[in-house]
Each structure stands twice: as C-alpha cells, then as structure tokens.
C-alpha positions in Angstrom: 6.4 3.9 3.2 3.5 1.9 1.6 0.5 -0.2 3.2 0.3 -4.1 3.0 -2.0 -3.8 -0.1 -1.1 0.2 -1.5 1.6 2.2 -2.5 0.2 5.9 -1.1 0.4 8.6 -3.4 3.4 11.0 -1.5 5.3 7.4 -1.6 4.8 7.4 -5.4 6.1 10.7 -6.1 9.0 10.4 -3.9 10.0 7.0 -5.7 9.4 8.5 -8.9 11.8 11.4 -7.7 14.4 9.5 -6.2 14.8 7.2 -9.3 16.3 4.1 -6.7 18.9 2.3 -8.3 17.3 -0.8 -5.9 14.1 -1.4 -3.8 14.0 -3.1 -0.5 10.9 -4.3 0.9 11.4 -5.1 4.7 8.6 -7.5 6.0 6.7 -10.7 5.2 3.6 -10.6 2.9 1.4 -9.7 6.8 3.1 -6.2 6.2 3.8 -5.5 2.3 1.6 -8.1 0.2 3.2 -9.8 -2.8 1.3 -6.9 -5.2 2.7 -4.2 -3.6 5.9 -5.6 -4.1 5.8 -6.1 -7.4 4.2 -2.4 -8.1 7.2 -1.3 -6.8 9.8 -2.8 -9.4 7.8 -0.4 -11.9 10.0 2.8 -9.4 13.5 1.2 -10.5 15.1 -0.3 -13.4 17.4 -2.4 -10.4 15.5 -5.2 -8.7 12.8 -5.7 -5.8 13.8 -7.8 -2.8 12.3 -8.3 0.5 13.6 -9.1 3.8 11.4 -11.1 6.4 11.3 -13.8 8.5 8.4 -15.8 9.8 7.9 -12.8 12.6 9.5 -9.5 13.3 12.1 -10.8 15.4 13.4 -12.5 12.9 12.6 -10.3 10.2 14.6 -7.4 12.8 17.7 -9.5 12.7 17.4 -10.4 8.5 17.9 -6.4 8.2 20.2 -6.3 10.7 22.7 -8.9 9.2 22.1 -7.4 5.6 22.7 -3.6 6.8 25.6 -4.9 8.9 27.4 -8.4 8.4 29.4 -9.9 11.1 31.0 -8.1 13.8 28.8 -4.5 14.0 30.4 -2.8 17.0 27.8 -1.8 18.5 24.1 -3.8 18.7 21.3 -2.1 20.2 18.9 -4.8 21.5 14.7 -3.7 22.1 12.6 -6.4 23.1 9.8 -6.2 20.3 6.9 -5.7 22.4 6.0 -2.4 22.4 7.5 0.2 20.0 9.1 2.5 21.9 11.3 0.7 22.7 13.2 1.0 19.3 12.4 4.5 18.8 14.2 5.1 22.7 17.3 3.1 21.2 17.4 5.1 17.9 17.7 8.3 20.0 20.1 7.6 21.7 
C-alpha cells in the first residue's frame, strides 16, 4: 500500500521481496500521484498500469471488469458511501 505522493518503507521491502512480475496501481492520480507510479516500475522488470476512472464508482467497476470479465457469477454491490459497506460484503 502506498500514499498519493510516497511509497512507505514496509511497502518497499515487501516489493523488493516479492519481485512482481507486474504492478497495478488502482485509482486516479487523487489517490496514487503520477510519481508514485512511476517509482514503482523501479519494483518489477514487467510494467506499471493503473486502473481508475473519473471517481471511485467507476474506478470500482474498471477493477471489477479487469479481475473478472463478463459474466462473474456472483457481484456483490456496496453503495460507495461509507466503507463498511465493502468490508461487510468481503466478509461475507
């Protein structure tokens, strides 16, 4: 996990550790800033991308259609507005 404008130190070590074959940034330049996105291709020899949309409903269903595709079984649905709501879903 990083900040909008710094990769924390425990998140440096573990991406130096992991060695990942691909890095996926998952929010607009509001949440991960176009630096800390391009720190992060020096933790992989595969590429950078990021995942957003112009707010986080959209930027919710851009993940969802890249993790999933067409015709996911089952779609948990939380409205956005308050947090738990997704952590109540991922429970479950």
């Amino acid at each position: 996990m990083v900040t909008k404008d710094a990769i924390p130190a425990a998140a440096a070590a573990e991406l130096r550790r992991l060695q990942p074959k691909r890095v996926v940034v998952l929010g607009g330049g509001a949440a991960v800033s176009a630096s800390v996105q391009a720190a992060l291709a020096g933790y992989t020899a595969g590429e950078v991308t990021r995942l957003s949309g112009p707010d986080r409903h959209t930027t919710g269903a851009a993940i969802s259609r890249h993790a999933f595709g067409p015709g996911a079984p089952v779609a948990y649905i939380a409205t956005g507005e308050d947090f738990p709501d997704a952590l109540a879903a991922y429970a479950g």
